[in-house]
Kinemage of the C-alpha trace (Angstrom):
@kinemage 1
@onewidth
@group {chain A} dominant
@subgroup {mainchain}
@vectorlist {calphas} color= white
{ca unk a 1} P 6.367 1.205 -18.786
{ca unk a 2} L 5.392 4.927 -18.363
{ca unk a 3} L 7.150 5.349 -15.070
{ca unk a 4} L 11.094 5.356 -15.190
{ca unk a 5} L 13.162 2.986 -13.799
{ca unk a 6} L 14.963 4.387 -10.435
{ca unk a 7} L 17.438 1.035 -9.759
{ca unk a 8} L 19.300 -0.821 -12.090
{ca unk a 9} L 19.355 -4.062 -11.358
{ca unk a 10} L 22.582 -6.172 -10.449
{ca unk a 11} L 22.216 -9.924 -11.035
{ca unk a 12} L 24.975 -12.394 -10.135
{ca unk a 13} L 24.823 -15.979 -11.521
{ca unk a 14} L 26.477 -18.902 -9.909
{ca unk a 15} L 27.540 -22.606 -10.583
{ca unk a 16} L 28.033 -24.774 -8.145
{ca unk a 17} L 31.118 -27.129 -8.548
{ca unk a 18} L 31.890 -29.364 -5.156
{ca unk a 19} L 31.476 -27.235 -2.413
{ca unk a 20} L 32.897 -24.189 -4.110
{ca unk a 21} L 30.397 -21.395 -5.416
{ca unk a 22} L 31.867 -19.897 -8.074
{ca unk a 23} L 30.859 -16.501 -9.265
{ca unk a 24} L 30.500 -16.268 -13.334
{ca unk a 25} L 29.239 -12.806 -13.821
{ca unk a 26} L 28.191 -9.723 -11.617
{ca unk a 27} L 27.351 -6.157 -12.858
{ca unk a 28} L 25.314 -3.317 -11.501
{ca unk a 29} L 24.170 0.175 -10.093
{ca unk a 30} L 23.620 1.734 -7.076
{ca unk a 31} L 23.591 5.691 -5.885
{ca unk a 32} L 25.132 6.057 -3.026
{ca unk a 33} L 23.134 9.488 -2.423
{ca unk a 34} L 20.029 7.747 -1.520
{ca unk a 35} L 21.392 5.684 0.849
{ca unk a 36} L 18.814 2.737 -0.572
{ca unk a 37} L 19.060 -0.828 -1.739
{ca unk a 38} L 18.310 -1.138 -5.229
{ca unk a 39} L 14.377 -2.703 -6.228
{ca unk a 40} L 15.493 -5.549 -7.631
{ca unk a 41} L 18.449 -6.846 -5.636
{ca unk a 42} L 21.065 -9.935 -6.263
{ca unk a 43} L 22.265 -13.191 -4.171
{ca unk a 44} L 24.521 -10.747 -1.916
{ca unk a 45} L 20.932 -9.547 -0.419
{ca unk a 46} L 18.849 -12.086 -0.875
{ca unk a 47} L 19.124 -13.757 2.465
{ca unk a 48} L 19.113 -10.164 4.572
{ca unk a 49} L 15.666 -9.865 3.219
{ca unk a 50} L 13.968 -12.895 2.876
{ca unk a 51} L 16.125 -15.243 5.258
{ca unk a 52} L 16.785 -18.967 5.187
{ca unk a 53} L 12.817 -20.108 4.588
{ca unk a 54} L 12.191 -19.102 1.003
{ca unk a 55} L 11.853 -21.386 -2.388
{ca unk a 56} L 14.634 -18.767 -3.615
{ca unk a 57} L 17.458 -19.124 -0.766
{ca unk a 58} L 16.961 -23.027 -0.762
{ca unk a 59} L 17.577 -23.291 -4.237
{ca unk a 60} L 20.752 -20.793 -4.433
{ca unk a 61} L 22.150 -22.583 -1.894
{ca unk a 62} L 21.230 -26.389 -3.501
{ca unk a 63} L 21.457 -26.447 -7.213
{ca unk a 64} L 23.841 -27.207 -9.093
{ca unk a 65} L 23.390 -25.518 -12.097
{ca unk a 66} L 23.351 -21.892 -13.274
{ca unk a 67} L 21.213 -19.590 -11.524
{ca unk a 68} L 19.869 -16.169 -11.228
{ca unk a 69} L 17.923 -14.617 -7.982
{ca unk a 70} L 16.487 -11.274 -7.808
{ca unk a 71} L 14.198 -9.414 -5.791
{ca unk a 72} L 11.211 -6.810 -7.058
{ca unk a 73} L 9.753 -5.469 -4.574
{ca unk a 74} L 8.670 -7.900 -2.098
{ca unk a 75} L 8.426 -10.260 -4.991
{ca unk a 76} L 12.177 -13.107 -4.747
{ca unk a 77} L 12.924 -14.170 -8.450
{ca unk a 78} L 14.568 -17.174 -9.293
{ca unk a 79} L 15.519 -18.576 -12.912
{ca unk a 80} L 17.532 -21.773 -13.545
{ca unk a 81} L 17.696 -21.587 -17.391
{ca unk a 82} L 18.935 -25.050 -17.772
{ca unk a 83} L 17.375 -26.918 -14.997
{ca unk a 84} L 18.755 -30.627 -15.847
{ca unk a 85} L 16.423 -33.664 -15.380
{ca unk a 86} L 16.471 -34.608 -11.923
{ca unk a 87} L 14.555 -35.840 -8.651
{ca unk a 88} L 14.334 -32.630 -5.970
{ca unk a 89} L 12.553 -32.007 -3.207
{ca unk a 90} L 11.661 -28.123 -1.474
{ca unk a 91} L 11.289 -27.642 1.992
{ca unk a 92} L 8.815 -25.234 3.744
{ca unk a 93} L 8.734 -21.634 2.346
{ca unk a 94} L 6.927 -18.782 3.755
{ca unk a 95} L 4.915 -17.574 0.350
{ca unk a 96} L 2.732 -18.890 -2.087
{ca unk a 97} L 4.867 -19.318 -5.452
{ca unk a 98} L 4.261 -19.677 -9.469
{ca unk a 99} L 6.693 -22.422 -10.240
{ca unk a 100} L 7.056 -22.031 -14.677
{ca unk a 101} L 8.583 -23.970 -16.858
{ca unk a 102} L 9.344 -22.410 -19.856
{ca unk a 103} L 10.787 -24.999 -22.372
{ca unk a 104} L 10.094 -27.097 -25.450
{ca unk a 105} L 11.591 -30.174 -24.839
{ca unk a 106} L 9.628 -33.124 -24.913
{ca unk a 107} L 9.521 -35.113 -21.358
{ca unk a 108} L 7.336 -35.084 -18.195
{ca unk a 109} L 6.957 -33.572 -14.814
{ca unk a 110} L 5.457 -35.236 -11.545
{ca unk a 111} L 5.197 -32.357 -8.930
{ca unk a 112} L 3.597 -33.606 -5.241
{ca unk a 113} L 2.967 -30.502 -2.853
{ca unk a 114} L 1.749 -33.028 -0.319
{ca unk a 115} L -2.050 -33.553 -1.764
{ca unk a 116} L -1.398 -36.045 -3.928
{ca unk a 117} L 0.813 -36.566 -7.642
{ca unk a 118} L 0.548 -33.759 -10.269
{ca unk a 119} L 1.557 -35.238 -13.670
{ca unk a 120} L 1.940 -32.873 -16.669
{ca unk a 121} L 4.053 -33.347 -19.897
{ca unk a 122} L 7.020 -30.160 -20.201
{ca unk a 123} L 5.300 -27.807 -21.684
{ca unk a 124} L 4.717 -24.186 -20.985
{ca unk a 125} L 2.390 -24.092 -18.012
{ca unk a 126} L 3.117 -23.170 -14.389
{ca unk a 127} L 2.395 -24.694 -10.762
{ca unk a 128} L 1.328 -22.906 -7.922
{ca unk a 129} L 2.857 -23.871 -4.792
{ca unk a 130} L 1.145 -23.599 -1.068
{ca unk a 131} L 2.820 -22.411 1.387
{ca unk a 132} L 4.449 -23.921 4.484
{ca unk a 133} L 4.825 -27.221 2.829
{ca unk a 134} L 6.983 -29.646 1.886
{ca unk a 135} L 7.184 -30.013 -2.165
{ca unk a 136} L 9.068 -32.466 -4.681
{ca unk a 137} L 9.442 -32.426 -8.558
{ca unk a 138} L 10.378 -34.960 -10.850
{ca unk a 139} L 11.826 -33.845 -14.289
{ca unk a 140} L 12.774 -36.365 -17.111
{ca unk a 141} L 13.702 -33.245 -19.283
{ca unk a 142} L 15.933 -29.987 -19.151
{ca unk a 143} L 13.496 -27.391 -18.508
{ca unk a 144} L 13.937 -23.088 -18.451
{ca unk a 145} L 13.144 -22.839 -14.859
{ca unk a 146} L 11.091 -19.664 -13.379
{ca unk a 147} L 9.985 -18.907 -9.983
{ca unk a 148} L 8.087 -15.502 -8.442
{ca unk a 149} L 7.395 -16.254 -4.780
{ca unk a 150} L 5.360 -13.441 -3.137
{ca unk a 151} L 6.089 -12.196 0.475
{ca unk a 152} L 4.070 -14.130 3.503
{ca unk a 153} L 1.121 -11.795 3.635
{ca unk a 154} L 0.647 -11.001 -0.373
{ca unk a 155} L -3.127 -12.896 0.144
{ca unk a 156} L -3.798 -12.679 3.375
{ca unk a 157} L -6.696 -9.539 2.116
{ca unk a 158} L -7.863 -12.487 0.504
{ca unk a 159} L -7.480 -15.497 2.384
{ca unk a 160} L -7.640 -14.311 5.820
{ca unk a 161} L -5.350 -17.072 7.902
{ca unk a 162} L -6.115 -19.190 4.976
{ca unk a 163} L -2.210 -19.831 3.170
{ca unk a 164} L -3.030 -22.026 -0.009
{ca unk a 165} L -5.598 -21.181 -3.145
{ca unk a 166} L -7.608 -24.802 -3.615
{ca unk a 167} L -7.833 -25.805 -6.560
{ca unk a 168} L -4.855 -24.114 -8.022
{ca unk a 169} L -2.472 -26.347 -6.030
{ca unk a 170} L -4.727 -29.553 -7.727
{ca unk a 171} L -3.215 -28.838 -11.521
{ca unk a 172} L -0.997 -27.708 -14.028
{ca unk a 173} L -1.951 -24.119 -14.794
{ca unk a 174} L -2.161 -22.092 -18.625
{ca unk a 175} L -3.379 -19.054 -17.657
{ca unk a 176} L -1.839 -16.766 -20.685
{ca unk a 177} L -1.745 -13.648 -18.804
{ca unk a 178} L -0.682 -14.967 -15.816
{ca unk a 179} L 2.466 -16.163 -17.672
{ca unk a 180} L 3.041 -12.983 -19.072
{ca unk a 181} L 3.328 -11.226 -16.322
{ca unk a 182} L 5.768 -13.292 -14.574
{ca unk a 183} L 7.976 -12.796 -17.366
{ca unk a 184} L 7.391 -9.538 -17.584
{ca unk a 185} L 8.676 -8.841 -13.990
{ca unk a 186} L 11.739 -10.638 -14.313
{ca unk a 187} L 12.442 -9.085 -18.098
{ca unk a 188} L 12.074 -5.956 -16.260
{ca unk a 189} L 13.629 -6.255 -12.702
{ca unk a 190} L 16.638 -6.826 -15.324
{ca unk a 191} L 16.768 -3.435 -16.000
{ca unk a 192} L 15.247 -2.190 -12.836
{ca unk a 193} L 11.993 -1.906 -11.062
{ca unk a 194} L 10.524 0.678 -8.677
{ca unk a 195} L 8.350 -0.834 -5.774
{ca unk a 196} L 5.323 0.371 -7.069
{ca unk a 197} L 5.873 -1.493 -10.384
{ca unk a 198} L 6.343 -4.056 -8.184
{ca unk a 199} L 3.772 -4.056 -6.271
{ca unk a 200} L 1.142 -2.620 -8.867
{ca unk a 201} L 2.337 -5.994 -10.749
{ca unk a 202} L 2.269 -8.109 -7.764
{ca unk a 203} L -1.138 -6.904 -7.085
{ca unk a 204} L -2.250 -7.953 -10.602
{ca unk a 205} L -1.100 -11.479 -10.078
{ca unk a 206} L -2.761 -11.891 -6.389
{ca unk a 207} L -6.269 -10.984 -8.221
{ca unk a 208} L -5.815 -12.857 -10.715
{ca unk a 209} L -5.008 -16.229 -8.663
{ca unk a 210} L -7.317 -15.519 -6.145
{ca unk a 211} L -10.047 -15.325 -9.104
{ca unk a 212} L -8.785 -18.416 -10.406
{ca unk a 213} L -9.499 -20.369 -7.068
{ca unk a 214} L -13.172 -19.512 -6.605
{ca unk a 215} L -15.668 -20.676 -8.840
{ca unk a 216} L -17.857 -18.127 -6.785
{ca unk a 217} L -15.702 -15.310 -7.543
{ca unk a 218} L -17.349 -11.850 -7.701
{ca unk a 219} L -15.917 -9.138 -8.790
{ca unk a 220} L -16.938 -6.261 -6.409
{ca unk a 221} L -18.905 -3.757 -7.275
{ca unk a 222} L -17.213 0.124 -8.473
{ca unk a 223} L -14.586 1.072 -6.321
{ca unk a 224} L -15.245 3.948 -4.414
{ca unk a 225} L -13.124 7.261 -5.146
{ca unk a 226} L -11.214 8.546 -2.115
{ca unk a 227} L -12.530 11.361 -1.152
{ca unk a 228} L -11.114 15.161 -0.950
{ca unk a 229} L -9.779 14.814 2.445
{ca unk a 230} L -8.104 11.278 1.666
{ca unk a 231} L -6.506 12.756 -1.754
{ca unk a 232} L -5.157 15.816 0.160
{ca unk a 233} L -3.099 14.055 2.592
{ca unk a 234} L -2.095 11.786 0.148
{ca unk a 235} L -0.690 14.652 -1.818
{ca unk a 236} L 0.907 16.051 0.938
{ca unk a 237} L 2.534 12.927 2.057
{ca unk a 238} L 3.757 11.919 -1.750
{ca unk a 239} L 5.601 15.396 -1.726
{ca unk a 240} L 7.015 15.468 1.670
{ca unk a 241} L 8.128 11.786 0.439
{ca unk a 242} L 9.180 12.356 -2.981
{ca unk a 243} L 12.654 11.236 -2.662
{ca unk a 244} L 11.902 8.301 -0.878
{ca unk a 245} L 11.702 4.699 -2.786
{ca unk a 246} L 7.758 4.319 -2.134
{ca unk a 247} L 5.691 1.513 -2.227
{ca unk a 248} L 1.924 0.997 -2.416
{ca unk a 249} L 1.477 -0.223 1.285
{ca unk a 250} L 3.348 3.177 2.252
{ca unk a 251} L 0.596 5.127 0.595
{ca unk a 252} L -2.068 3.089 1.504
{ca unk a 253} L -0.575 3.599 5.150
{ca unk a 254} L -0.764 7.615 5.113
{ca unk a 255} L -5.040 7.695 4.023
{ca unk a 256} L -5.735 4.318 6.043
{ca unk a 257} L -6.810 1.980 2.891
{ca unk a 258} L -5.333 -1.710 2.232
{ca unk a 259} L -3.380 -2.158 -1.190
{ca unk a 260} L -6.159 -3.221 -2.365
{ca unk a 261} L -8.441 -0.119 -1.908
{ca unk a 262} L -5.611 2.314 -2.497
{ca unk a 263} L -5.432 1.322 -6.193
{ca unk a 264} L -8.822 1.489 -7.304
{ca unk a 265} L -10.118 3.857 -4.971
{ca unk a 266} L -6.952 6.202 -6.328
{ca unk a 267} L -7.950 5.209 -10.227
{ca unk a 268} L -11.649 6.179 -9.362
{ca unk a 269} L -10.794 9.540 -7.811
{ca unk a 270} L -8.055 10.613 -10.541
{ca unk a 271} L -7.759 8.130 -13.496
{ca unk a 272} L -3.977 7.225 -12.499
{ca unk a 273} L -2.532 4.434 -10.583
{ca unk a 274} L 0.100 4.686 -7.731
{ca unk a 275} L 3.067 4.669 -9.620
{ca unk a 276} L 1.510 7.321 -12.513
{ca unk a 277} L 0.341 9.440 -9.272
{ca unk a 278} L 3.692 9.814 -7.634
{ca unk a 279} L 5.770 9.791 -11.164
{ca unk a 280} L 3.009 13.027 -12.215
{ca unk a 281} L 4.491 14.851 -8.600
{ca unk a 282} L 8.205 13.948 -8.905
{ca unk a 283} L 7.868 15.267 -12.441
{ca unk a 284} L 6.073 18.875 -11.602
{ca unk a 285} L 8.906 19.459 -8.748
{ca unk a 286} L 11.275 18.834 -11.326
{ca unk a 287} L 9.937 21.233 -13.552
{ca unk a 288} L 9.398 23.585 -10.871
{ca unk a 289} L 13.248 23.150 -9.868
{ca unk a 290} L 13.937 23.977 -14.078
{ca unk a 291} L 12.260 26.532 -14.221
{ca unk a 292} L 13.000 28.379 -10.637
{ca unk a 293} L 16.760 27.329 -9.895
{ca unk a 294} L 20.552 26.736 -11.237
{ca unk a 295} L 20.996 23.111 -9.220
{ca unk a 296} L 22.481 20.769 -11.958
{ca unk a 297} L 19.987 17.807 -13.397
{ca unk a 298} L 21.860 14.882 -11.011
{ca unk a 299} L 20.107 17.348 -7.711
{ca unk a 300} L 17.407 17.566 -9.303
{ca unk a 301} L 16.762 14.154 -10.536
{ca unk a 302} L 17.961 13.199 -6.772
{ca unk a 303} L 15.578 15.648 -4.716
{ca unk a 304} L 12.861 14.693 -7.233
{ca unk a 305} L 13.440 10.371 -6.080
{ca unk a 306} L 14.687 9.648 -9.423
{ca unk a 307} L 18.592 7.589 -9.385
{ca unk a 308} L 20.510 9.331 -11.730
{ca unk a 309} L 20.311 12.321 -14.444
{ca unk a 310} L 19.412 9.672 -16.946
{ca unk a 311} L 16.738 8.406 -15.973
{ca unk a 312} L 14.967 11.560 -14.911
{ca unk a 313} L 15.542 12.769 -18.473
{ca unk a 314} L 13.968 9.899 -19.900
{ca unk a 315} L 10.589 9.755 -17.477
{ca unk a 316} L 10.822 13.758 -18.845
{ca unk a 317} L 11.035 13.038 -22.357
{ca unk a 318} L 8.245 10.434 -22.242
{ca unk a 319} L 5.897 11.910 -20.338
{ca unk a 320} L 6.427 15.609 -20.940
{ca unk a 321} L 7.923 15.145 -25.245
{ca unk a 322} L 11.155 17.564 -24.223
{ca unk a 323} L 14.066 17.362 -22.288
{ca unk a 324} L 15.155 18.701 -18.990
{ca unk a 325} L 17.709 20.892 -20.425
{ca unk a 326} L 15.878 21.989 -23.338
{ca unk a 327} L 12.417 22.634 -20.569
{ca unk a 328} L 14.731 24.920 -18.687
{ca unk a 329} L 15.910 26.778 -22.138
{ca unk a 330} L 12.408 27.404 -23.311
{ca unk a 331} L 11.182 29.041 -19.856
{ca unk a 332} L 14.262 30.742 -19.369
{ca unk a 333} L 14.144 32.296 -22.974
């Protein structure tokens, strides 16, 4: 992805034995500069955000199997990649989820999310969950278990007071892309995520299921470019911001648009989208800061809202085909 990655991620797995929870592996990064949670964020957080009334903290505290949780954005993640064959039931969570099973082990699934049996056989597909309701599963197979569930209000642009997408809770579901991009935001949240990767991909998803539940689906005409006045305070807030961890609702907060709005109306006006907007300012500070000062590349990277020296060089080097250091040589020479 064009924009580099400010956290690195720190994911703790767990098996359950008894009533002991015992910790198999735990590695990760944060700057204690910023005074910020990492993007994509392990067990130790998971209930500070989300609390007790999520697919996510119901299953950490349940299965007993290996298991990963992590949290992009306001996206919770949750991978069991040996989910054994078993009878389970889920109670009430807050958000709409993609439930995916990614194995190729012959067997069967009955899923009931309170509307009657789903049957499938275990192949790659994915369910998507209501929510506020009750859900059980019936697997006569191991399956490589994924779940994304997005926050409370990730439709509600959509749906109104509405909390469930029809049809899409009636069957097994193949959509290709929509696949993809689940994986992609857990292969990534691995490494790190910022929140406007996040929510740029989150974003991508909610369209994309929402145009999957209406048959009557439209897509609306040409966005309409923000106009001079919006784009200057946007620019003015992004660098009075720029070491802050920002998200799409916080720019759509400063010019008065939805989520929505604030990424096409942005692409209209200037071809980018959120995260390529604020990346493009963070990266002309920095090279303001090479060019005009002595502070070493970790104050820079820091001032400019990137995590560490390393990856400010590489955004640099991608977007800009130098370094930092040699940036600063050339303009000094």
């Amino acid at each position: 992805m064009a924009e580099s990655k400010l956290f690195r991620h720190s994911t703790t797995q767990h098996a359950i034995k008894g009533n002991r929870d015992v910790k198999l592996s735990s590695s990760g990064f944060e700057h204690s500069a910023l005074r910020r949670q990492p993007v994509a964020q392990s067990n130790s957080t998971l209930t500070e955000r989300l609390g007790p009334d999520t697919f996510a903290e119901h299953f950490w505290r349940s299965c007993p199997f290996q298991q990963e949780h992590r949290m992009a954005g306001s996206l919770a993640l949750f991978r069991a990649p040996r989910r054994l064959a078993d009878h389970f039931s889920t109670p009430p969570v807050k958000g709409i989820s993609i439930r995916m099973n990614r194995s190729r082990r012959d067997g069967s699934k009955i899923v009931d999310y309170g509307a009657g049996r789903i049957r499938s056989s275990l192949d790659r597909h994915y369910n998507v969950a209501p929510a506020n309701l009750v859900s059980s599963c019936e697997l006569s197979s191991e399956v490589d278990f994924l779940a994304l569930e997005f926050s409370p209000d990730a439709f509600k642009e959509h749906l109104g007071d509405r909390s469930d997408l029809g049809r899409l809770h009636a069957e097994c579901q193949r959509d290709e892309l929509v696949m993809q991009l689940v994986e992609r935001i857990w292969q990534e949240s691995a490494e790190g995520i910022t929140r406007l990767e996040a929510d740029g991909l989150s974003i991508a998803l909610v369209t994309l299921l929402v145009r999957a539940s209406r048959s009557d689906f439209q897509r609306p005409d040409g966005p309409r470019a923000l106009n001079n006045r919006q784009l200057n305070r946007l620019f003015e807030y992004v660098e009075s911001h720029l070491a802050d961890d920002l998200s799409v609702v916080d720019l759509g907060r400063a010019i008065g648009c939805s989520t929505t709005e604030i990424t096409s109306s942005l692409r209209a006006a200037t071809g980018t989208s959120p995260w390529q907007f604020v990346l493009l300012r963070r990266l002309e500070r920095a090279k303001s800061l090479l060019a005009s000062s002595q502070h070493a590349m970790s104050e820079i990277a820091l001032e400019c809202g990137f995590s560490s020296s390393q990856h400010f060089a590489t955004a640099f080097k991608k977007q800009l085909g130098t370094t930092p250091g040699a940036y600063r040589r050339d303009w000094k020479s």
